[in-house]
TIRO-2110 file (N, C-alpha, C; in Angstrom, 1 decimal):
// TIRO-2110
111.2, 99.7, 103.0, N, 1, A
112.4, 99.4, 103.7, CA, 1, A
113.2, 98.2, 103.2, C, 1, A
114.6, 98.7, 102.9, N, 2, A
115.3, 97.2, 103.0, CA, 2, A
115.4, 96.3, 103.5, C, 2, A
116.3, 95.1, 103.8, N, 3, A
116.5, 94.3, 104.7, CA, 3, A
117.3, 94.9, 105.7, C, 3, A
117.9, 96.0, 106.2, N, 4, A
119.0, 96.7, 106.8, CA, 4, A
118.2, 97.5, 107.5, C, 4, A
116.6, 98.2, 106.9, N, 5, A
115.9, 98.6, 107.8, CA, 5, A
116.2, 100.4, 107.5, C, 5, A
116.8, 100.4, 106.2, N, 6, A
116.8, 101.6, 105.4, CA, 6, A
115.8, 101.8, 105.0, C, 6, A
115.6, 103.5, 104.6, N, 7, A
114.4, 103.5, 103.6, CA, 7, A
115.4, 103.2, 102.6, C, 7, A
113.9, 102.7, 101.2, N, 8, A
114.3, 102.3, 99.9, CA, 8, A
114.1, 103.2, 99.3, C, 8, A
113.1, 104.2, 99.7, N, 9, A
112.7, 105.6, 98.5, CA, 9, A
112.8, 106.6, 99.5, C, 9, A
112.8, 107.8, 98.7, N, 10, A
112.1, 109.3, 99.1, CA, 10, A
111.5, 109.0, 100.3, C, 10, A
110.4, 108.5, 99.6, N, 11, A
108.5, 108.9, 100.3, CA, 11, A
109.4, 107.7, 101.6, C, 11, A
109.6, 106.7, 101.3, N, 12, A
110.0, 105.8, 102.8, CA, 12, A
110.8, 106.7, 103.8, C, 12, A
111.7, 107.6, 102.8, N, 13, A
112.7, 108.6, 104.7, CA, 13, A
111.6, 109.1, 104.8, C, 13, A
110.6, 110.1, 103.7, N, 14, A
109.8, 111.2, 104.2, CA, 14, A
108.7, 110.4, 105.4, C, 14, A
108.3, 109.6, 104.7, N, 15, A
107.4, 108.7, 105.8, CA, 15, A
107.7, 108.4, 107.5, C, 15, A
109.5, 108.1, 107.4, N, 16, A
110.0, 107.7, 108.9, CA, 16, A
110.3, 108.8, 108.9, C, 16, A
110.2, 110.0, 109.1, N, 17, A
110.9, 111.7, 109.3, CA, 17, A
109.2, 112.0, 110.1, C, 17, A
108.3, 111.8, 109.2, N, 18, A
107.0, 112.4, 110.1, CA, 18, A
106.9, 111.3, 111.5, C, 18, A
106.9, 109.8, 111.2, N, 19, A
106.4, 108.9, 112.4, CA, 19, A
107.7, 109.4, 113.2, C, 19, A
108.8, 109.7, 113.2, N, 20, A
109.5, 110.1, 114.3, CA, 20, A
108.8, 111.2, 115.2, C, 20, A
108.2, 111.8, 113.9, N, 21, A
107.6, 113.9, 114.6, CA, 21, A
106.9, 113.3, 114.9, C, 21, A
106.0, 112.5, 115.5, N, 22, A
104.5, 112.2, 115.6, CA, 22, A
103.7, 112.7, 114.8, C, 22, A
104.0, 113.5, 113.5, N, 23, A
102.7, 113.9, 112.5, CA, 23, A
101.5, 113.4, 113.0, C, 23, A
101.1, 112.0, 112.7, N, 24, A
100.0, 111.4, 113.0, CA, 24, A
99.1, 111.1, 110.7, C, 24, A
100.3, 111.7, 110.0, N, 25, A
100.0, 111.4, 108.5, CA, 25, A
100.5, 110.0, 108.0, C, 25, A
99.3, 109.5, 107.2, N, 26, A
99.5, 108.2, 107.1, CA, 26, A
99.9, 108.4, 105.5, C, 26, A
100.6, 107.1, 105.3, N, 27, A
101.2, 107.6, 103.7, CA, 27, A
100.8, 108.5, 102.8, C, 27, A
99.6, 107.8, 102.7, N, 28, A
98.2, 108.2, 101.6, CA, 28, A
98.8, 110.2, 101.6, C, 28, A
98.1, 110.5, 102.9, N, 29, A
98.0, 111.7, 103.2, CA, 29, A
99.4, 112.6, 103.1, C, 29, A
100.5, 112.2, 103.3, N, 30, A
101.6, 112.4, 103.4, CA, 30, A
101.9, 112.9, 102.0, C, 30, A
102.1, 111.9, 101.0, N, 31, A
101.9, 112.0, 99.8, CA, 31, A
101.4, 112.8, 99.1, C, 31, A
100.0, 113.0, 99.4, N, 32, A
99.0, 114.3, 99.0, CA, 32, A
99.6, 115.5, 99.5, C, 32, A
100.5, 115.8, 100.2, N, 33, A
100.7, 117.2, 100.7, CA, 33, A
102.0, 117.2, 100.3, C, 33, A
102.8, 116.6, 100.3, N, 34, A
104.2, 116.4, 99.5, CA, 34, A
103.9, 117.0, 98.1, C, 34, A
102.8, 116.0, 97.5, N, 35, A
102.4, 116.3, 96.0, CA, 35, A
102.3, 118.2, 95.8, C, 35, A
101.3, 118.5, 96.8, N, 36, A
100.6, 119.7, 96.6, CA, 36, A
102.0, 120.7, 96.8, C, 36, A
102.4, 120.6, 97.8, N, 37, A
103.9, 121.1, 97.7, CA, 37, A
105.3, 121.4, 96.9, C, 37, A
105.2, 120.2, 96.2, N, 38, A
106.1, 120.0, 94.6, CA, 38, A
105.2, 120.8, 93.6, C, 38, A
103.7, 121.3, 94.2, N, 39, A
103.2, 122.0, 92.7, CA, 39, A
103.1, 123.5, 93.3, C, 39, A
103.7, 124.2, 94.0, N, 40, A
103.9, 125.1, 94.3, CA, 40, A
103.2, 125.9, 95.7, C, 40, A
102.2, 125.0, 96.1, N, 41, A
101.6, 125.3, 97.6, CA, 41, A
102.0, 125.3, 98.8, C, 41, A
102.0, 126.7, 99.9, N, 42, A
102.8, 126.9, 101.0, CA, 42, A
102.8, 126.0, 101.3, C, 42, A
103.8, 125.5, 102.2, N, 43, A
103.7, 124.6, 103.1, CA, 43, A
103.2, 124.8, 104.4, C, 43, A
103.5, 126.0, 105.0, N, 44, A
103.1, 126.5, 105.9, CA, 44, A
101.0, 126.8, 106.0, C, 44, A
100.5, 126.8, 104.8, N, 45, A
99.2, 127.2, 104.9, CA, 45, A
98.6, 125.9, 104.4, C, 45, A
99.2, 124.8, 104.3, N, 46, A
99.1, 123.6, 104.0, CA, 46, A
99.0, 122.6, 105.5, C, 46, A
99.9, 122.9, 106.3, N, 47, A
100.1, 123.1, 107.8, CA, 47, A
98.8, 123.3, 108.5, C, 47, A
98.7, 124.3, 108.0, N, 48, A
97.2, 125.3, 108.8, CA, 48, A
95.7, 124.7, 108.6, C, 48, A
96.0, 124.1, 107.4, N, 49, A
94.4, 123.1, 106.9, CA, 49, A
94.3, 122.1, 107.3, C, 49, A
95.4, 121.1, 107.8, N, 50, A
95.8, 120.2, 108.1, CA, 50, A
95.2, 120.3, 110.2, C, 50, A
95.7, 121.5, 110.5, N, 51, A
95.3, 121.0, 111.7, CA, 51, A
94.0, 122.4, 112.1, C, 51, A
93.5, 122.8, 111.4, N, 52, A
91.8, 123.1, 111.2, CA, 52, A
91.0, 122.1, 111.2, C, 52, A
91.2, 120.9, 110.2, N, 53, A
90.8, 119.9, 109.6, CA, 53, A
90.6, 118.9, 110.7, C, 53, A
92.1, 119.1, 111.6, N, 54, A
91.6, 117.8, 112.8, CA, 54, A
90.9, 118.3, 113.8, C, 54, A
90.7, 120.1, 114.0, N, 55, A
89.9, 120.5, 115.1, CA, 55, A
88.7, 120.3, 114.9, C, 55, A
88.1, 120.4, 113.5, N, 56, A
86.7, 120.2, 113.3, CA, 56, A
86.5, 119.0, 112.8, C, 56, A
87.4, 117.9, 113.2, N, 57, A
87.1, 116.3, 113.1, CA, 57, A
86.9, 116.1, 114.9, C, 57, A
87.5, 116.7, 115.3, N, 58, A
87.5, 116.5, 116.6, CA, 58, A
86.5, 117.4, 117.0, C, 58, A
86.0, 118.1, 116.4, N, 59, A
84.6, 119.1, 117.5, CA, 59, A
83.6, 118.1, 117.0, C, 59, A
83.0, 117.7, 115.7, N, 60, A
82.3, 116.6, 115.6, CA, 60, A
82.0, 115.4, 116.0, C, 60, A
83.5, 114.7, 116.2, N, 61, A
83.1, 113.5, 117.3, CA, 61, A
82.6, 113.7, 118.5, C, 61, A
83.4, 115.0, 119.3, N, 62, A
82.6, 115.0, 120.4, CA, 62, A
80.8, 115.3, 120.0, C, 62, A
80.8, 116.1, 119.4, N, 63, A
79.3, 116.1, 118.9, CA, 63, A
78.6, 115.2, 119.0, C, 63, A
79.1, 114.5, 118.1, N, 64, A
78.2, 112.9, 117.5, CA, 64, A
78.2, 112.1, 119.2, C, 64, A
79.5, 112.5, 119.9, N, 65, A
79.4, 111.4, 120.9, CA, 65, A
78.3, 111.7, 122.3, C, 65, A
78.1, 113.0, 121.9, N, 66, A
77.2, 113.7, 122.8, CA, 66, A
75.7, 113.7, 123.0, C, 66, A
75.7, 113.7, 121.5, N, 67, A
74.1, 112.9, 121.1, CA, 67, A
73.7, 111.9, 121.2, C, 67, A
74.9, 110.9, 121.3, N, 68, A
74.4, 109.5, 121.4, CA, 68, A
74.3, 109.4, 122.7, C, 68, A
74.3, 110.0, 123.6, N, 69, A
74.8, 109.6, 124.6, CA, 69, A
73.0, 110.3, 125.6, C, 69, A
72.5, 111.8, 124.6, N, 70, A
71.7, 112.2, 125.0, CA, 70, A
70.5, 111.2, 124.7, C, 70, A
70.9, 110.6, 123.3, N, 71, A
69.7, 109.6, 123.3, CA, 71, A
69.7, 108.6, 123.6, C, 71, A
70.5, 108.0, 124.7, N, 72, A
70.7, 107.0, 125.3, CA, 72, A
70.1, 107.1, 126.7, C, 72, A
70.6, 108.1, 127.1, N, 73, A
69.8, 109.0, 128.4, CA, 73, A
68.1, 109.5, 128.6, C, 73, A
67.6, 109.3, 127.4, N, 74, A
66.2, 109.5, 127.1, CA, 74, A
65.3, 108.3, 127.9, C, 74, A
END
């Protein structure tokens, strides 16, 4: 960002375009799919892996948090 509170590049609008959407993609990640994108990969099935990826980060936490919780209860 400039001093004016512009983006300075690309990736800086593309970056304030997702935090407005609430994506929840942090540069790093952003970038990687942008990338994969510019090399010819749906976007849409790019999409689809992206929030598979957070259901089964999220079915594991609960997991993990479930067991701790059973072996706390022992």
């Amino acid at each position: 960002m400039c001093a004016h509170g512009h983006p300075t590049t690309d990736m800086d609008a593309l970056y304030d375009l997702s935090q407005l959407l609430e994506t929840g993609l942090d540069r790093e990640t952003l970038a990687v799919l942008i990338g994969l994108t510019e090399q010819g990969v749906n976007p849409e099935a790019l999409a689809a892996v992206v929030k598979e990826l957070r259901r089964e980060s999220a079915a594991l936490r609960a997991a993990e948090a479930e067991a701790a919780e059973a072996e706390g209860g022992s």
